[in-house]
Structure formats: C-alpha cells, structure tokens
DRENVO-128623 format. One record per residue (C-alpha): x negated, z negated, y negated; residue in one letter; residue number from 1. Coordinates in nm, 2 decimals, padded with zeros to 4 digits. Layout:
N
R   east     up  north res   n
R      X      Z      Y   a NUM
...
***
This chain:
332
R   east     up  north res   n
R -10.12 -09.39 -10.66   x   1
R -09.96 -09.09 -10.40   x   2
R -09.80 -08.79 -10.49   x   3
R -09.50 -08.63 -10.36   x   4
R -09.33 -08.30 -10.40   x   5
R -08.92 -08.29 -10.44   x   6
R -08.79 -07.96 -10.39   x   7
R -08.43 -07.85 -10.35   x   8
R -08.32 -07.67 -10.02   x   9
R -08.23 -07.34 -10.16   x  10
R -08.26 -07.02 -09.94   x  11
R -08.52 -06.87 -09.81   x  12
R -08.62 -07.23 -09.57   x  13
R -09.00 -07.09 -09.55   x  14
R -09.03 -07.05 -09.92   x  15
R -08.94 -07.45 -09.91   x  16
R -09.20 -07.47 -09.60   x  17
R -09.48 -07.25 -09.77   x  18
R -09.44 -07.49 -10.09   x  19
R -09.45 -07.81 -09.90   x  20
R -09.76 -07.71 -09.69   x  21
R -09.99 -07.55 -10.07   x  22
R -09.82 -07.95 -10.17   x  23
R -10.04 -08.13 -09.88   x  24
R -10.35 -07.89 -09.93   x  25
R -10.34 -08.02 -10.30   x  26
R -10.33 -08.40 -10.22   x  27
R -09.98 -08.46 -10.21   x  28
R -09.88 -08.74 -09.95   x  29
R -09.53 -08.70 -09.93   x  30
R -09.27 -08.45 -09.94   x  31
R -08.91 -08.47 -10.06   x  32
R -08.58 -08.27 -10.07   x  33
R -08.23 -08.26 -10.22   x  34
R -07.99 -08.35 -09.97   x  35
R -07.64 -08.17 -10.08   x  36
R -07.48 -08.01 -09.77   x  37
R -07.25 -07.80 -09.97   x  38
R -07.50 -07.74 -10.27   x  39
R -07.83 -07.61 -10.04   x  40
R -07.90 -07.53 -09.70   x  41
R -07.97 -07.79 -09.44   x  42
R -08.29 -08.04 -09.49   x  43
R -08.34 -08.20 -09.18   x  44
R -08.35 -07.86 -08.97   x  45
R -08.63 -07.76 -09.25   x  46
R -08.78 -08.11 -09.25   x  47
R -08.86 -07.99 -08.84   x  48
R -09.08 -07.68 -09.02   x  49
R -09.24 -07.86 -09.29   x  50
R -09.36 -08.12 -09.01   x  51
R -09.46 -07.83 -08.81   x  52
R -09.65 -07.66 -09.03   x  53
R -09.86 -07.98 -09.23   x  54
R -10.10 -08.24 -09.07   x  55
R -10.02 -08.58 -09.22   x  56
R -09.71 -08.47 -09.51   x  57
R -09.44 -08.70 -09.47   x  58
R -09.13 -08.60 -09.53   x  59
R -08.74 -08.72 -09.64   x  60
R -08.42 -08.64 -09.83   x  61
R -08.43 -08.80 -10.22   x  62
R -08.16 -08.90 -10.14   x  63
R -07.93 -08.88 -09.84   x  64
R -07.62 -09.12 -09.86   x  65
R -07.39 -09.33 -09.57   x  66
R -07.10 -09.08 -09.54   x  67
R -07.17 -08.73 -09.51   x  68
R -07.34 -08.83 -09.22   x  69
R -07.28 -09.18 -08.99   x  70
R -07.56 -09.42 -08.99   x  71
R -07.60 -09.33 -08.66   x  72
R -07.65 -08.99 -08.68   x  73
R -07.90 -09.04 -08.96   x  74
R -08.10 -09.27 -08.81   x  75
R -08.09 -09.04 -08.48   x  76
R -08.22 -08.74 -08.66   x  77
R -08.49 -08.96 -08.80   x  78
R -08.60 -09.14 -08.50   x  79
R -08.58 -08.74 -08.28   x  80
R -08.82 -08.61 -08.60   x  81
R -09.02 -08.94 -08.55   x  82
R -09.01 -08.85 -08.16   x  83
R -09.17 -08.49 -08.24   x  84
R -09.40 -08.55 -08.47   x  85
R -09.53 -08.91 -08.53   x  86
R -09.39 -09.14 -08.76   x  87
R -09.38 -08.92 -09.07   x  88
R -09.03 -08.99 -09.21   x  89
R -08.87 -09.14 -09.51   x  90
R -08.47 -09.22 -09.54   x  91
R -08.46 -09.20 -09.91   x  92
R -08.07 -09.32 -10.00   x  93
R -07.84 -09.42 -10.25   x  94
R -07.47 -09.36 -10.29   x  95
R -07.43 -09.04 -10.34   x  96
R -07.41 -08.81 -10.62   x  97
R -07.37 -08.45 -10.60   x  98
R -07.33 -08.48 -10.23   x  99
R -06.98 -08.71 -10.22   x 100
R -06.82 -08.57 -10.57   x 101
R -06.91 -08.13 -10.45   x 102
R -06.69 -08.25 -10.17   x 103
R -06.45 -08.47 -10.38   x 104
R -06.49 -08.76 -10.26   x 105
R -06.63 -09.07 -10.47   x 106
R -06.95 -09.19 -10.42   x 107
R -07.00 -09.51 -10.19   x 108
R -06.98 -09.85 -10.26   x 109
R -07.30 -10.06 -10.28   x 110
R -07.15 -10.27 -09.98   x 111
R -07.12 -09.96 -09.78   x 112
R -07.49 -09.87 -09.86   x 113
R -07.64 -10.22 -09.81   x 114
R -07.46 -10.21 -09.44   x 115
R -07.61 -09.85 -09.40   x 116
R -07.99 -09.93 -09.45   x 117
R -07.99 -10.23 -09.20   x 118
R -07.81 -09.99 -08.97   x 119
R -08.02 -09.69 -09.00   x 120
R -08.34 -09.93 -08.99   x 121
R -08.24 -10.08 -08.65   x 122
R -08.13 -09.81 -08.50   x 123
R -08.39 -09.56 -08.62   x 124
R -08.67 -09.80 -08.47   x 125
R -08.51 -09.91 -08.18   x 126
R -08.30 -10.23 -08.24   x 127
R -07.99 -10.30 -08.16   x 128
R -07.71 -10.31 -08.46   x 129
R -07.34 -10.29 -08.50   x 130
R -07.22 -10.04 -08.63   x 131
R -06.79 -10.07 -08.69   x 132
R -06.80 -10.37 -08.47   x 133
R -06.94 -10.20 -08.16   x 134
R -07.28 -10.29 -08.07   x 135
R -07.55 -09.99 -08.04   x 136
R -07.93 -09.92 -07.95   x 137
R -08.02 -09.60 -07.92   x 138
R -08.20 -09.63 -07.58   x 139
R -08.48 -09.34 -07.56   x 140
R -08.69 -09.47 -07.88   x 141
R -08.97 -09.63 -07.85   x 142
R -09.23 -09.73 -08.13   x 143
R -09.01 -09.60 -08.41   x 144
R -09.03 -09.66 -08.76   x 145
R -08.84 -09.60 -09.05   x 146
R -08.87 -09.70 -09.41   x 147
R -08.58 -09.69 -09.61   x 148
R -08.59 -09.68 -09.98   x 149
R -08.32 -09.72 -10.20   x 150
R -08.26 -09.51 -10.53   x 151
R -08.06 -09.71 -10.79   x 152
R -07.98 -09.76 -11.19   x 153
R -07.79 -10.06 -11.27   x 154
R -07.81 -10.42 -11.19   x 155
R -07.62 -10.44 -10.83   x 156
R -07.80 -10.17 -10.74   x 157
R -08.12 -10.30 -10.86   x 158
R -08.09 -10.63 -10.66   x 159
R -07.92 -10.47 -10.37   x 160
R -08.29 -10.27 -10.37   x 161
R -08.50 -10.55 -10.43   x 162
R -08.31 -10.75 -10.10   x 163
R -08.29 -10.47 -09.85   x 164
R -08.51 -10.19 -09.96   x 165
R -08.82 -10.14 -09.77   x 166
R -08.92 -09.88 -10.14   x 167
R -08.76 -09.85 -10.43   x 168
R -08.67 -09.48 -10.61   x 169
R -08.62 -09.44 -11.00   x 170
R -08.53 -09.13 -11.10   x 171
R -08.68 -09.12 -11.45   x 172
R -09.04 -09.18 -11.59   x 173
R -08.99 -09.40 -11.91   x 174
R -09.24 -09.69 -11.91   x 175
R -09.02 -09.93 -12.09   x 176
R -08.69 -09.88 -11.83   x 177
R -08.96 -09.89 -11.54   x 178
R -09.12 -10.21 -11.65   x 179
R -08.73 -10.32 -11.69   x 180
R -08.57 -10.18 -11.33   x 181
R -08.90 -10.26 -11.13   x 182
R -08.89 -10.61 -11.27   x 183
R -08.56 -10.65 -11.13   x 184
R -08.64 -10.48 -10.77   x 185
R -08.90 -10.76 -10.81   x 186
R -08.70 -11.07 -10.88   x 187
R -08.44 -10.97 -10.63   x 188
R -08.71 -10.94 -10.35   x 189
R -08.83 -11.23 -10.46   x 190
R -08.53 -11.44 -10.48   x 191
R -08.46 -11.33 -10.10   x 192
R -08.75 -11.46 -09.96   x 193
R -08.96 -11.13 -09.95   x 194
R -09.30 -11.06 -10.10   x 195
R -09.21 -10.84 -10.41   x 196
R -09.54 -10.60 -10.37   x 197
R -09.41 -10.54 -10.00   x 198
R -09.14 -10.30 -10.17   x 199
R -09.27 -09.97 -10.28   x 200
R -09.21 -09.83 -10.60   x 201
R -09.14 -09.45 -10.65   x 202
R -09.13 -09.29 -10.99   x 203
R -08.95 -08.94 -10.93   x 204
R -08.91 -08.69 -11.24   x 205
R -08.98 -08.33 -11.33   x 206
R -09.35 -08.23 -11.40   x 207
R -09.45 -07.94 -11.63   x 208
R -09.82 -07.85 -11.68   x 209
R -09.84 -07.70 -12.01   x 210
R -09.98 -07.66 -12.39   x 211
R -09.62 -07.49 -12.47   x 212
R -09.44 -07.79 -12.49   x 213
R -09.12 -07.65 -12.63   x 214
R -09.10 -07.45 -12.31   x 215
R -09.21 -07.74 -12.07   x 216
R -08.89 -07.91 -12.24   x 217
R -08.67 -07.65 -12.13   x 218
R -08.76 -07.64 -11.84   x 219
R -08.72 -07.98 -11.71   x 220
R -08.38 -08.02 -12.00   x 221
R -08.16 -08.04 -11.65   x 222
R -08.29 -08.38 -11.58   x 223
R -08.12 -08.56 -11.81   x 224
R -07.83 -08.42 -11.74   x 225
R -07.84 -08.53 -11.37   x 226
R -07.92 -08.90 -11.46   x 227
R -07.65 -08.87 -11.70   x 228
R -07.41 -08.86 -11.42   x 229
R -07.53 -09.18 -11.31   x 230
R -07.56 -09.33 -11.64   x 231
R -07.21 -09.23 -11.73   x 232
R -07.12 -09.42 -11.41   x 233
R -07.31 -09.72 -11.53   x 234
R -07.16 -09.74 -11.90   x 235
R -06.79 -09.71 -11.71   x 236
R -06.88 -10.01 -11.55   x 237
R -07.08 -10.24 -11.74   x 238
R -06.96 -10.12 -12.15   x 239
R -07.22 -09.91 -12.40   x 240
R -07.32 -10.29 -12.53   x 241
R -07.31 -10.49 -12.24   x 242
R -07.67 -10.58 -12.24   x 243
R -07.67 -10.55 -11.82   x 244
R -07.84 -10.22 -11.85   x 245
R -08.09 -10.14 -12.13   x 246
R -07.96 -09.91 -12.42   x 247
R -08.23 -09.69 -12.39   x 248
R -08.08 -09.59 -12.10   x 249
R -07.73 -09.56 -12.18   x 250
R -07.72 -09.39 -12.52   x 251
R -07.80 -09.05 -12.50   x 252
R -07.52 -09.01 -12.34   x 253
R -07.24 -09.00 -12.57   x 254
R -07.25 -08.68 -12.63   x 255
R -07.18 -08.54 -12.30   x 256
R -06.88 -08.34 -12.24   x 257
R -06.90 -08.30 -11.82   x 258
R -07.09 -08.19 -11.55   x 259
R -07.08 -07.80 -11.33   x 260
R -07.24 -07.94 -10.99   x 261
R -07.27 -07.58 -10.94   x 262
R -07.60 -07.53 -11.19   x 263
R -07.70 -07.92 -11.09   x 264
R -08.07 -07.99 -11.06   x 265
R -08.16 -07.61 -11.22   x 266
R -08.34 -07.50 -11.50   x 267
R -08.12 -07.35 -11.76   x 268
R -07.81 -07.56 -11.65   x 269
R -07.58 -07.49 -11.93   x 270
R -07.42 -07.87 -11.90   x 271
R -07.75 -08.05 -12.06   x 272
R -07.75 -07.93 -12.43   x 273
R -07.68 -08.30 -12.53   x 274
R -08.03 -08.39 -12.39   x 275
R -08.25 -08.42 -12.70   x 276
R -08.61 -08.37 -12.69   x 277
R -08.70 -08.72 -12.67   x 278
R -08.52 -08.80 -12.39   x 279
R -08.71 -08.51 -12.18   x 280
R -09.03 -08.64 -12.32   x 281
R -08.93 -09.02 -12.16   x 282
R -08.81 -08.93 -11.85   x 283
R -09.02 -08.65 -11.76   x 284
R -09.42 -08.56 -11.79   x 285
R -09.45 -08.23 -12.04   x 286
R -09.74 -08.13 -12.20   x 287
R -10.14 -08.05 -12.10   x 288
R -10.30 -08.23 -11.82   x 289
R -10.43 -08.55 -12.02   x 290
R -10.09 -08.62 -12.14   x 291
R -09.94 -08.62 -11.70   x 292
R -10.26 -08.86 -11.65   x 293
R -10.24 -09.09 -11.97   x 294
R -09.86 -09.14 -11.89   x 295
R -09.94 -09.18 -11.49   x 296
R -10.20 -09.45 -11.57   x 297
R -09.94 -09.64 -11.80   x 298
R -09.70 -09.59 -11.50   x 299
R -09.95 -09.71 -11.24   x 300
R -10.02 -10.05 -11.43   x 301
R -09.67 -10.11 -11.38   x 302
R -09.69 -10.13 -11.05   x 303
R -09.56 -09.76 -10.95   x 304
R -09.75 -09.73 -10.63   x 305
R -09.64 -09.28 -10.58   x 306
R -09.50 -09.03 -10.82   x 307
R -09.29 -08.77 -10.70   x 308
R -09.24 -08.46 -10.90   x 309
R -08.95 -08.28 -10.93   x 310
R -09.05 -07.87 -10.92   x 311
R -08.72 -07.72 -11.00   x 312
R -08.88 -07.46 -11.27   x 313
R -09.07 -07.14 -11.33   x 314
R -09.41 -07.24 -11.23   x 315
R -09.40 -07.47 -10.92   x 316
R -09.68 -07.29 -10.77   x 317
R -09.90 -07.33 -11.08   x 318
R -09.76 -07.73 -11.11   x 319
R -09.87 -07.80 -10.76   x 320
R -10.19 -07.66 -10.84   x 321
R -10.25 -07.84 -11.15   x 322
R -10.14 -08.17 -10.99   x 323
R -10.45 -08.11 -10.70   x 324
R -10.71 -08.00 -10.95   x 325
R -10.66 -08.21 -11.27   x 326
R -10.41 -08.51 -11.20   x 327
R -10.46 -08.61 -10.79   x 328
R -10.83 -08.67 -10.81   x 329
R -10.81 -08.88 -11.09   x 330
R -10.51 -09.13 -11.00   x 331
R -10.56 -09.11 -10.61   x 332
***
C-alpha cells in the first residue's frame, strides 16, 4: 500500500511546499491538493514548487473538474509539469463540487466528464483527440504520461470509473461501502473489456493520530459534511430506499440543513453538527496508531492499493510524522 498527503491550497504556498516535502521524507508517494479556484490559491503554480523541491513525490489536484478549466488546458499544464520534471503527475477528477457551485454553476454531467478524461489522456501524452469537433495534438510532447483517476459515489459514476478510469478515488474509508463501490469499479472494468486490478484504487479520508479520541473526532467532524454534499446529490437522484446506493451511505444525512462552502474542508466547520460520531469513526481513521494500521490492513485486503490522508487539522506536522514512523513501515 502508498501513502499520499491531501492538503488544501491555503496561503502561504511554501507552508503547502514545506508540508509536501516533511510528506516524501516520511514515505509518502504521492501528494494531493484541493482544487477550488475561488476557495484557495492556485495548485498547479504550487504543484511547480512541490516538484521542485521533492525527488520522486508525485503530485495532483483531488480533484480538478472539465469546466473551470478546458480539457485542453488541463492536459497542457500536465504534460508542461511532465515536461519539467519527469512524469510525476496525477489528473485526479470528478464533477465538481465546491469548485462549479462557489462559482454558481452546477456541477458537470457524467457525459461531460467521461469525454474529458479520454481528452485530457490523449492530449496530455501526445495523441491526437477532438476536442468540440476540431481535431487537436499538442505537437511539442513527447513521452508523456498521464493517469487519470476518477472520484465518484453512485452507480453511473461508479461504472463510468470502472470503463475509463485509469484509478479510482473514494472519498471515505468505511470497509463495507469500499468492498461495495470498488466491487462496482471492478465489474464495470470488467464488463468493458479491461483487467479490473489494472485500475487503481485510492482510499482518501482525514487521519488523526491520537489516544483523545473525542478530539480526533472533532477534528476530522468536516468530512462528513463534505461527502454529505455529494450524498445529498445522490439521494435527489436515486430516492433514500432505492437500493442503487447502499443506505449506509445515504442516511446520515437527513438531518442536514445546508452547506457554507466558505468553512468547506475545515476543522470547526459549523455546517457538520449532524455528523454523529459514528459516521467520523467509518469514514475517517481516529484513534492510536494500531487502530490507523488495523483499519489500513482491513482496507488493503480489499484491494485499496494507496491511502491518501486528508491533513486539514491541528496537528498535520505530528500526523505526517506518525504516518512515517508507526503506520508507512508497516503497510508499505
């Protein structure tokens, strides 16, 4: 199993740099951002530094999405990153969340997202693709390569994944909904003609080191409040009792009143007092060290090949640290 590090972009750039680079000396193989051009600052211009400043870190937005930038933009920002530094970038994607609504605009169809990773593929590595009907090939790359995994939730997403995805990203850490949502990457893959193990699978949640587990709660509290957007998406679609996406997704959520983008992805965020206690403890890793690694193992047999942890609380420094000493040795 690899590690990654998710961070947010927030101001100052070489606090986000400095974190990244104490991330790679502590084992972690990957390192991921937010990607909300209104919400933080800029990650592809901080992507440049983080490459810059580590050996072998590879790094990517969790996740960018196909409008507020073209698929040809994206994939040229990819392949000039590739072009600079080796072939150390990932195009995390999905439809967009806080990204699309911040700017009021609804997030993008699955059809627009399929389109978008073939498009960014190709053109990121060199193939020619059409993009609006017009044929392009961005002429100066040569060698380039881009993996592009696909975050998703529900079922269309799921198999939309499991088809195109060259990785698959679930935000949440439950074993049951894993066994469930990877199962379904699987099938899909499978059911297209593509080996199923080819796709990656990326668990991605907040990690808290700690014996005060009442604490380690609050800190990571947010998260369910972030998937809840998506889940409250996915219950608007499908019905509560639809049996297309498991229950034990969809209903913590009835209790949720709305969502302030403006404290989104932050400890404290005053929108997530209808996450109770068990839903932190499914979706995220709280607790000592040999709780992280018994849950990681479970997570492992199911075929999760890296976790990426979330640091958006009050001790990323000593989480990082933790991760390299106690929980890296033993699952790498």
């Amino acid at each position: 199993m690899e590690f990654g590090l998710v961070l947010q972009t927030d101001p100052p750039a070489s606090e986000v740099v400095g974190l990244m680079r104490r991330a790679e000396q502590n084992g972690f193989r990957h390192g991921w951002t937010f990607d909300s051009a209104v919400l933080w600052q800029e990650p592809f211009v901080i992507y440049s530094q983080i490459l810059e400043h580590t050996q072998d870190l590879v790094v990517g937005p969790m996740v960018t999405n196909p409008s507020t930038r073209t698929p040809e933009v994206t994939a040229s920002t990819f392949a000039t990153l590739n072009d600079m530094f080796g072939n150390r970038t990932v195009c995390g994607i999905g439809r967009g969340d806080s990204a699309m609504r911040v700017a009021g605009r609804a997030p993008d169809t699955l059809a627009r997202l399929g389109e978008a990773i073939d498009v960014i593929r190709d053109l990121a590595e060199g193939r020619e693709a059409d993009v609006g009907g017009r044929t392009l090939r961005i002429p100066w790359i040569r060698d380039g390569r881009l993996p592009v995994w696909m975050a998703a939730y529900g079922p269309k997403a799921l198999a939309l994944a499991g088809r195109k995805a060259d990785g698959f990203i679930l935000q949440l850490a439950d074993p049951y909904l894993t066994e469930w949502m990877v199962k379904a990457v699987r099938d899909a893959a499978a059911a297209a003609g593509r080996d199923p193990s080819a796709v990656t699978i990326c668990v991605a949640a907040p990690a808290y080191v700690s014996a005060d587990l009442a604490h380690a709660r609050e800190q990571c509290r947010w998260f369910g409040g972030m998937v809840g957007n998506h889940v409250a998406d996915l219950v608007a679609r499908y019905g509560e009792h639809s049996g297309m996406v498991p229950e034990a997704l969809t209903a913590y959520v009835k209790e949720r009143q709305g969502y302030d983008y403006r404290h989104h992805g932050r400890a404290g965020n005053p929108d997530t007092a209808f996450v109770p206690d068990e839903i932190v403890d499914r979706f995220c890793l709280v607790g000592p060290a040999a709780a992280h690694l018994d849950k990681l193992r479970t997570l492992k047999d199911l075929g999760v090949d890296q976790f990426a942890l979330y640091a958006m609380h009050d001790a990323r420094e000593q989480v990082i640290d933790a991760y390299g000493a106690e929980i890296i040795p033993a699952l790498s």
